[in-house]
N, C-alpha and C positions, 0 to 999 in steps of 0.2 A: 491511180488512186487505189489503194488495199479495198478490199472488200468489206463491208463491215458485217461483224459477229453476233447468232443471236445464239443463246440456248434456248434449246426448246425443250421445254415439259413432253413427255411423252408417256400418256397414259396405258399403253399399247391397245387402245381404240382408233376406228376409223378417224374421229375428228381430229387427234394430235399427228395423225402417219399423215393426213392429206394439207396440214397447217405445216408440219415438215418439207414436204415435197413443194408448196406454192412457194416458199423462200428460198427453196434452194435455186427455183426456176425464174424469182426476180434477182437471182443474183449475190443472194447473201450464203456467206461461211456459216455452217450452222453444225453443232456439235448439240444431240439428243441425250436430254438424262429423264431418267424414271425414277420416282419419291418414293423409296420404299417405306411408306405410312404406319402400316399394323401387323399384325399378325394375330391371326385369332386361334387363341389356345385352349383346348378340352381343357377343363380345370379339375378334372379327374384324372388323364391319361398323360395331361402335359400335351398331345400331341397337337401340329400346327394345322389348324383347319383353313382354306382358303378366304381372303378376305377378296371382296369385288372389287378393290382397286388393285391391289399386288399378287393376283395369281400368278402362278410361274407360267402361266401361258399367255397371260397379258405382258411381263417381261419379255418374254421370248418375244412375244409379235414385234414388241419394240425393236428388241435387235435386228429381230429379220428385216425390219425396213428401213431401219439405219442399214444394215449390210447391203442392204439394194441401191438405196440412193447414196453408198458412199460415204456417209458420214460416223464421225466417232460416236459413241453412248455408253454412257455409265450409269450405271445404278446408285445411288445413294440413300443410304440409312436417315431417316428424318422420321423415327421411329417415336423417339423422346419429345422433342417438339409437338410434336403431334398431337400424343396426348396429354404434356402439360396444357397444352393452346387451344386445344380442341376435344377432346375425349373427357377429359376432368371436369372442364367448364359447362359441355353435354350433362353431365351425368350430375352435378352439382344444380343446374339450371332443373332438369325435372325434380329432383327432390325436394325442391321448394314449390314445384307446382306448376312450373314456367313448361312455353315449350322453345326451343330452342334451334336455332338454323345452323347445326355446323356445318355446313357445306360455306357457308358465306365466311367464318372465323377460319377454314380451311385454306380458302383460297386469299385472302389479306396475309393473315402471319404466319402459314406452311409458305403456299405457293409464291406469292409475291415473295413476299420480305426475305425470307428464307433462299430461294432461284437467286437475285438479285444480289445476296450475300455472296453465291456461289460463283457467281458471272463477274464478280470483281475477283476474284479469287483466279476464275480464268483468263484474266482480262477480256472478258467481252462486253461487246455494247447494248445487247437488248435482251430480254428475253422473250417468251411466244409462249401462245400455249393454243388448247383448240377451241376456246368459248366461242359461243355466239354472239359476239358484240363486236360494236367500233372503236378503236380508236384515230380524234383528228388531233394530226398535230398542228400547231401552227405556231408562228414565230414568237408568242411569249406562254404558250402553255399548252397541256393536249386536253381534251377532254373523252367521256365514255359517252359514244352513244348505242340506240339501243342496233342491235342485229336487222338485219332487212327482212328473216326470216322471223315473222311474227309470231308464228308458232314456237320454234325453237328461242328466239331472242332472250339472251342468259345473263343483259345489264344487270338484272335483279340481284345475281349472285355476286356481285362484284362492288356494291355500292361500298364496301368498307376497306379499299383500298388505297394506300394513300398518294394522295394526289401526284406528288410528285414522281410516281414508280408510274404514273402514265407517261413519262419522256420518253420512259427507253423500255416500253413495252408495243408488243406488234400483237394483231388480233387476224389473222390472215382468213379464216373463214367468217368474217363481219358480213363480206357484200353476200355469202353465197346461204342456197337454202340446206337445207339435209338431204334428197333427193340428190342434189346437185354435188354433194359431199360423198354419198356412195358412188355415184357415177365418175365422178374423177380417180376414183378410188379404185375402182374395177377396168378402165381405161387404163391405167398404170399399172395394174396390177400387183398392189399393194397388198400383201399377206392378210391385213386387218381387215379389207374393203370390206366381207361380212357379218365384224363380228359384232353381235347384240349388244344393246344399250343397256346399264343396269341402272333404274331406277330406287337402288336401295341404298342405303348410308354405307359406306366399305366398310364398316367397322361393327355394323351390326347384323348377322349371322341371318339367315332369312326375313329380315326384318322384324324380330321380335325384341322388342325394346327390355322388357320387362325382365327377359331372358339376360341379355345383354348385363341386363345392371344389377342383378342377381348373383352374375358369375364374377363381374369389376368389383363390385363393395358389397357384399354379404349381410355385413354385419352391419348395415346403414339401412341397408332394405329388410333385413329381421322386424326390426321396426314400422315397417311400414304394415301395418294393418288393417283391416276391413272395416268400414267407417258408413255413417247414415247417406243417405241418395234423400237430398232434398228438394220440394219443387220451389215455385218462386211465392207461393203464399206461408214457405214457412213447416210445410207439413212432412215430417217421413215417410218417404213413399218407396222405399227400399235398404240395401244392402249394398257397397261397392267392396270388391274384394284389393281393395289397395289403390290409394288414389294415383300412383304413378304408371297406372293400367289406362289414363284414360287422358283423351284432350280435348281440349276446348274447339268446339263444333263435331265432335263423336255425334253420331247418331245410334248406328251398330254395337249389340253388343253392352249395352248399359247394363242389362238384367231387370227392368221395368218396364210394363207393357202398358200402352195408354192409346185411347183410341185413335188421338191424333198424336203424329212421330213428335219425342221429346228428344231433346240433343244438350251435350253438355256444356253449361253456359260459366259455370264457375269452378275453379278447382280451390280449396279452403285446406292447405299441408297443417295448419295453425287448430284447427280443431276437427281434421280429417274428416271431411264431408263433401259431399260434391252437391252443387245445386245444377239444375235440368230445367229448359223452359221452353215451349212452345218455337217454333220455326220465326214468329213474326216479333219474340221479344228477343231474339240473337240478335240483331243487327243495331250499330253504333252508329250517332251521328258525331263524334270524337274519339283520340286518343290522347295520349302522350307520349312522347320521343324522347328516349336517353341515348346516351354514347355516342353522337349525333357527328357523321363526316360530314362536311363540305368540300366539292368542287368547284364552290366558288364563296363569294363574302359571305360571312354567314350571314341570313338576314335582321336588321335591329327593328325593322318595324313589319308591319302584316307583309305575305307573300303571298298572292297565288301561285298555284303549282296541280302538279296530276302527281297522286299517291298512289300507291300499289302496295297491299298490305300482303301479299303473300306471291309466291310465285306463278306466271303465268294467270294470276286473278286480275277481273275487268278493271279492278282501280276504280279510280273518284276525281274529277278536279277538286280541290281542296284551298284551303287557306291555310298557312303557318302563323301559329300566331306566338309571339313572344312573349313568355309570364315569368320577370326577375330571369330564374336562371334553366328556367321548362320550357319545353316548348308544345303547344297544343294546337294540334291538327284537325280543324272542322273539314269532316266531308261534307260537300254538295248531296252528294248520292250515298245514306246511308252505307256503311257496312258488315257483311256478314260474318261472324264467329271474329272478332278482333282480338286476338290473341297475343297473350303477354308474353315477350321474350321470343316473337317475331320479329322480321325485319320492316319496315317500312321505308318506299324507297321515294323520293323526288326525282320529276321529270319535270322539261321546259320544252316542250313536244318530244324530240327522240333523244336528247340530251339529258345528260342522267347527271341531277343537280347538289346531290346528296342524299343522305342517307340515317335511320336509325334503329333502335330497339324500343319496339313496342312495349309503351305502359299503361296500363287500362288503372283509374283511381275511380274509387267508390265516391 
């Protein structure tokens, strides 16, 4: 019986070299591509500055451990996609005020949808990548569940995937921790085993957003102006030097000093103002869910469920509730800074039940 074929994502980090090498050691043909994403360009000099996902050093590591374990790798340009699907829809989302998760629009219509196009094109059966999560499959569907490793477990970015790209997707680092990922790593002596995790957006130059979107649309952000800093009785009680400078549960860096820490509870693009309130009036006993995936029926009448309103956050057991064509999320356990044009995700213990985008209504 042939082997069957996966491609694997290879972001030239530890977690996609050690999710290569475990497939190739249960047995499967696997052929390595790297997404070349972005390029971040001076927009004075033209010249290409390094973005955190496609450095030429994060390619090279890829090849190097393709060339160790044997297998083929290409690089491919998913440069346009990218930021039609994800860069546009960032930088459109904050200038209404929203904050926005492209790591999660990234990995649905880059990584999925995009690999899966590629992998028919090669004829192969699966593809892989190096998240922290599960995939089970079983005889009439697979589902996502979360990673063993509680700490790292990366379900959350994955809830807007579509269901059926779970058949013939592998998750080969689900059972193991991080720890456990550099040490495999360094045993084989994988080129990548130590290189650093980047916690920044690749596309956004030291993590300066403001910067970022200054240099993408100019003439969009000229507009954006310095506007009143409101509290919640109403009152002026500052200055914000542009509301696309700030997010919703900011505490840092407001420019208004109050004996007790104020944090930013409202962002207002519509008549440029930010409203700020006390630590004990941020927190939500609801939401509302747009763009809404299911991994399973969607539900027509009340659900319980455990919500997770941001990455790596304690969550809430919750109720879904069904309104005409909305759906509104009572949490049990209030939540803090509930931010619009977040993700919000459903669990049914470690199974990840679906998925949506956060909508806060006055």
């Amino acid at each position: 019986m042939p082997k069957k074929k996966v491609l694997v994502a290879m972001s030239g980090g530890v977690d996609s070299s050690v999710a290569l090498s475990l497939l190739i050691d249960e047995g499967y043909e696997c052929i390595g591509v790297t997404m070349k994403l972005w390029e971040n360009k001076d927009p004075i000099s033209n010249v290409v500055r390094n973005s955190n996902c496609n450095t030429v050093e994060a390619i090279n590591g890829a090849k190097m451990v393709c060339d160790r374990l044997g297998v083929h790798h290409y690089t491919l340009d998913f440069m346009d996609i990218f930021k039609k699907s994800v860069v546009d829809d960032f930088s459109k989302e904050y200038l209404t005020g929203r904050t926005p998760n492209p790591c999660v629009r990234c990995n649905s219509i880059v990584k999925w949808e995009t690999l899966l196009q590629q992998a028919d094109i090669f004829g192969i059966d699966y593809i892989a990548t190096g998240h922290y999560a599960r995939v089970q499959h079983n005889k009439d569907a697979s589902y996502l569940l979360k990673g063993t490793d509680v700490l790292k477990d990366q379900s959350y970015m994955l809830w807007q995937i579509n269901p059926d790209a779970l058949k013939r997707t592998l998750l080969p680092l689900g059972e193991m921790t991080k720890s456990e990922t550099r040490d495999y790593a360094k045993a084989r002596g994988l080129e990548t085993a130590q290189t650093p995790e980047s916690m920044d957006l690749c596309f956004v130059s030291g993590n300066d957003y403001s910067k970022f979107l200054n240099e993408t649309m100019p003439e969009k952000m000229n507009s954006v102006t310095s506007g009143n800093i409101i509290d919640e009785a109403g009152k002026i009680v500052g200055e914000h030097t542009g509301f696309t400078n700030y997010t919703i549960g900011q505490r840092k860096g407001i420019g208004v000093a109050f004996p007790e820490p104020h944090y930013v509870k409202k962002i207002n693009p519509m008549d440029n103002s930010i409203i700020i309130a006390r630590k004990d009036s941020m927190y939500a006993d609801h939401c509302y869910a747009s763009q809404l995936n299911w991994f399973i029926e969607p539900p027509k009448e009340d659900m319980t469920t455990f919500a997770q309103i941001r990455y790596n956050s304690k969550g809430s057991d919750a109720t879904i509730i069904k309104e005409n064509d909305n759906y509104r999320i009572n949490f049990n356990d209030p939540q803090l800074a509930v931010t619009p044009g977040q993700s919000i995700v459903f669990y049914d213990n470690n199974k990840l039940i679906g998925g949506g985008i956060i909508e806060v209504k006055n």
